[in-house]
C-alpha positions in Angstrom: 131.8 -152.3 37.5 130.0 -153.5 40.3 129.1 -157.2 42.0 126.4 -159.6 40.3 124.8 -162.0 42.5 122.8 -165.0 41.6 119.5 -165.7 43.5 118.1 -169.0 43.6 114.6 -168.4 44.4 114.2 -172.4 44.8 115.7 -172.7 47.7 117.5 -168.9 48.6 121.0 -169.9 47.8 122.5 -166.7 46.5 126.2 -166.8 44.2 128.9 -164.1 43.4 128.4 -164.4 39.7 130.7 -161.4 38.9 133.3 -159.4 41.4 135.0 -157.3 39.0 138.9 -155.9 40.4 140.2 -153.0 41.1 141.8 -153.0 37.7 138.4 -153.6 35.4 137.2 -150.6 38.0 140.2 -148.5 36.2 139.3 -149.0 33.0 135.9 -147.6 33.0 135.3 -144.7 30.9 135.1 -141.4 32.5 131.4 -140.0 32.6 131.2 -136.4 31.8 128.0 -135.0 33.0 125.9 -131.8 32.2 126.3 -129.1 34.6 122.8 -128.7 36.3 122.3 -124.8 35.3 122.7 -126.3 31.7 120.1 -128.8 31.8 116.8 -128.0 30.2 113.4 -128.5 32.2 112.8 -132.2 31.0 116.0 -133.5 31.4 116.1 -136.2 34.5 118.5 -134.9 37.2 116.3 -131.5 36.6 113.1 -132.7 36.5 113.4 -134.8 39.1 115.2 -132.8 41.4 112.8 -132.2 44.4 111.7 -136.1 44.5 115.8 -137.0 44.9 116.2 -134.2 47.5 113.1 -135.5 49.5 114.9 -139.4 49.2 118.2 -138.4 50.0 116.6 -136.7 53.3 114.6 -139.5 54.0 110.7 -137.9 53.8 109.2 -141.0 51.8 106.2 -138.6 52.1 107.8 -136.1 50.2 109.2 -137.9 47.3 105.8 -139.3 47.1 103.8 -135.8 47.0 106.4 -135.1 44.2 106.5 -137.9 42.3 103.0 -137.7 42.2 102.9 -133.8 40.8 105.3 -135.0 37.8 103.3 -138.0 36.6 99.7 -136.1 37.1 101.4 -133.1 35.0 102.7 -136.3 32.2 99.3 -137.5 32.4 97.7 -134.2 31.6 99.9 -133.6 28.9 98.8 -136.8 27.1 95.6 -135.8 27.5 95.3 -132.4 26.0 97.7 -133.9 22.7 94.7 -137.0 22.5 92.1 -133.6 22.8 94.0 -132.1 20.1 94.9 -135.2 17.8 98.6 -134.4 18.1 101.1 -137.2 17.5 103.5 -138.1 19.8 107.0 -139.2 18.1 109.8 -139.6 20.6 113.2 -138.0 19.5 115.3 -141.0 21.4 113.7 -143.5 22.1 111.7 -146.2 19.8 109.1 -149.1 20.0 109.9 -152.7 19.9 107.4 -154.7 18.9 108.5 -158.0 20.0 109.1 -157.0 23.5 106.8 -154.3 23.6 109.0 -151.9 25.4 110.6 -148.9 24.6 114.7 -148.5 23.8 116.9 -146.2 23.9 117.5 -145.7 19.6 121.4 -144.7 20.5 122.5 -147.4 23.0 125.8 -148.8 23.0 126.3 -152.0 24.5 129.3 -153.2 22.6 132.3 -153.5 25.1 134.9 -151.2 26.3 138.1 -150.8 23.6 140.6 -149.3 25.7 143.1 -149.1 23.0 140.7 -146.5 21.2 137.8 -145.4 22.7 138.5 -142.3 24.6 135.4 -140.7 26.6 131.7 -141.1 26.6 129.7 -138.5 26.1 125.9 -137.0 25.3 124.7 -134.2 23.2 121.4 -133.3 22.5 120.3 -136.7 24.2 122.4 -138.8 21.8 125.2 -140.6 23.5 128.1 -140.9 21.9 131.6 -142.3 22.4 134.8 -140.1 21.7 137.5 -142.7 20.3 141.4 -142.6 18.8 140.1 -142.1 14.8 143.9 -141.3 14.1 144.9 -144.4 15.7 142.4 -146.7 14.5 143.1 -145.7 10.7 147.0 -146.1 10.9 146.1 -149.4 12.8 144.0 -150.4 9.8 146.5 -149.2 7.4 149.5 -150.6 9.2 147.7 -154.6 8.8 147.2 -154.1 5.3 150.3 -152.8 4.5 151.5 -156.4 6.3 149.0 -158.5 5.2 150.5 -157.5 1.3 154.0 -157.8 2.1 152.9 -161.5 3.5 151.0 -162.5 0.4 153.8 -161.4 -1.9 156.2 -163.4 0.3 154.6 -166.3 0.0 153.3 -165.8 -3.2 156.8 -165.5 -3.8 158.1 -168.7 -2.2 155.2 -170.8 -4.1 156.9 -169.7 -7.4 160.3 -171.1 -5.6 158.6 -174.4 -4.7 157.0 -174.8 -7.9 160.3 -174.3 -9.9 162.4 -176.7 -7.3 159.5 -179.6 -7.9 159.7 -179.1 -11.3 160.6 -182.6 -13.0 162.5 -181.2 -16.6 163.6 -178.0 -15.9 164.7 -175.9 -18.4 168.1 -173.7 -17.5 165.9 -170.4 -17.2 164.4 -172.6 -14.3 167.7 -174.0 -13.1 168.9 -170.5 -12.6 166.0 -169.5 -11.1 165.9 -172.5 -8.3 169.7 -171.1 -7.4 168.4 -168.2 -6.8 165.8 -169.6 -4.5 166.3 -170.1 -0.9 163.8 -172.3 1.1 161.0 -169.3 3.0 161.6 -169.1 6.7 158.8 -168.6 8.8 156.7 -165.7 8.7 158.2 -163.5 11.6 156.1 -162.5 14.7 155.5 -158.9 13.7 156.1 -155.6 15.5 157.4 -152.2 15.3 160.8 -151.5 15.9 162.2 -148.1 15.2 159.7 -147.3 12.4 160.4 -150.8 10.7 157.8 -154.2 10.4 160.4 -156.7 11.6 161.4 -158.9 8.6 159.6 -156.6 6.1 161.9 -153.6 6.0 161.0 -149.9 6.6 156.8 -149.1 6.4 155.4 -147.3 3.6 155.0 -143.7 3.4 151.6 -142.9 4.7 152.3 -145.3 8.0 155.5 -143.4 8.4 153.9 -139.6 8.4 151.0 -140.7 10.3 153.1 -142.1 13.4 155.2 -139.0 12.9 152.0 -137.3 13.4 151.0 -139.4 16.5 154.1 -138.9 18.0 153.5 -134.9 17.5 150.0 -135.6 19.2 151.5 -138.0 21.9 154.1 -135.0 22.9 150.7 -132.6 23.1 149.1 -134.5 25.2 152.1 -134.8 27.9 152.7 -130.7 27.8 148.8 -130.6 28.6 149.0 -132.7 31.2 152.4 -131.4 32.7 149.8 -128.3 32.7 147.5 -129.7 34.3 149.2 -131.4 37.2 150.7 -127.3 37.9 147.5 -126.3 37.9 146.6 -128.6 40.1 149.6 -128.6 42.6 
């Protein structure tokens, strides 16, 4: 959510390549972090505490000094398991051969769905992504439930076609064609009250599912009525 610039080392010229708005600022997930007095010893902000102290104050000599007492006490560490013929396998993070660096074995670098994905979040190193489960499967639901009603429509008005171009009928047929009427276009669909627009009212499941989001939905505003008291 920050600006990209493109350097051409050729000659210097540099580019905005990526000035994102205010709006694509908004839409970024909210980062929870880990309190510090519930961080463990090896975790980052803890671990390198006193080296980030010494750069926010400006002591380059200081961050050095500590920098140095981490790595020495890493470097000691590898030693004594290489002594002892211990093997090292890192919980998140895994080899790749081809680049022959190390990654991150939970990374998610698919893009933001802001229709579903909630909060992003890490326990026990593993980050994870909260997201709208509920919502997704009534989604899911809700386009298959369509995507039937629109085969059996035009399922149906192939049967009327094929009857109309038929060249003897019979007078089964003949009755059948009057009952026919020419299909008319497939409607844009949406929800309206409940109800796919030229389909009629949804099935069952879709209906006690948005009852059940609408019971959520109301939740969530009481909670936040709460919260803005609380606040205020």
């Amino acid at each position: 959510d920050g600006e990209v610039h493109i350097n051409e080392l050729k000659n210097g010229n540099a580019e905005m390549f990526w000035n994102p708005t205010s709006e694509v600022r908004r839409q970024r997930l909210k980062r929870h972090i880990v309190l510090f007095e519930e961080q463990t010893d090896f975790e980052s902000e803890r671990l390198w505490q006193h080296v980030t102290s010494a750069i926010n104050k400006g002591d380059q000599h200081k961050a050095t000094q500590e920098k140095f007492v981490l790595e020495e006490e890493q470097r000691n560490a590898a030693r004594e398991r290489r002594e002892n013929g211990t093997e090292w396998k890192p919980l998140l993070f895994q080899h790749d051969a081809t680049t022959n660096e190390w990654r991150y074995k939970y990374e998610d670098l698919r893009p933001w769905d802001p229709l579903n994905d909630i909060a992003q979040f890490e326990k026990n190193g593993i980050l994870q992504t909260m997201e709208r489960h509920l919502s997704t499967r009534m989604s899911n639901h809700k386009t298959t439930c369509i995507n039937n009603q629109i085969t059996r429509h035009k399922r149906s008005a192939k049967d009327c076609r094929r009857r109309k171009t038929s060249d003897q009928p019979s007078n089964h047929s003949q009755n059948t064609e009057s009952s026919c009427s020419t299909p008319e276009s497939v409607q844009e669909l949406s929800d309206d009250d409940g109800k796919y627009l030229g389909f009629g009212s949804v099935c069952a499941q879709c209906g006690k599912e948005m009852n059940h989001l609408k019971e959520i939905h109301s939740a969530v505003l009481s909670l936040q009525r709460a919260q803005q008291d609380i606040h205020r």
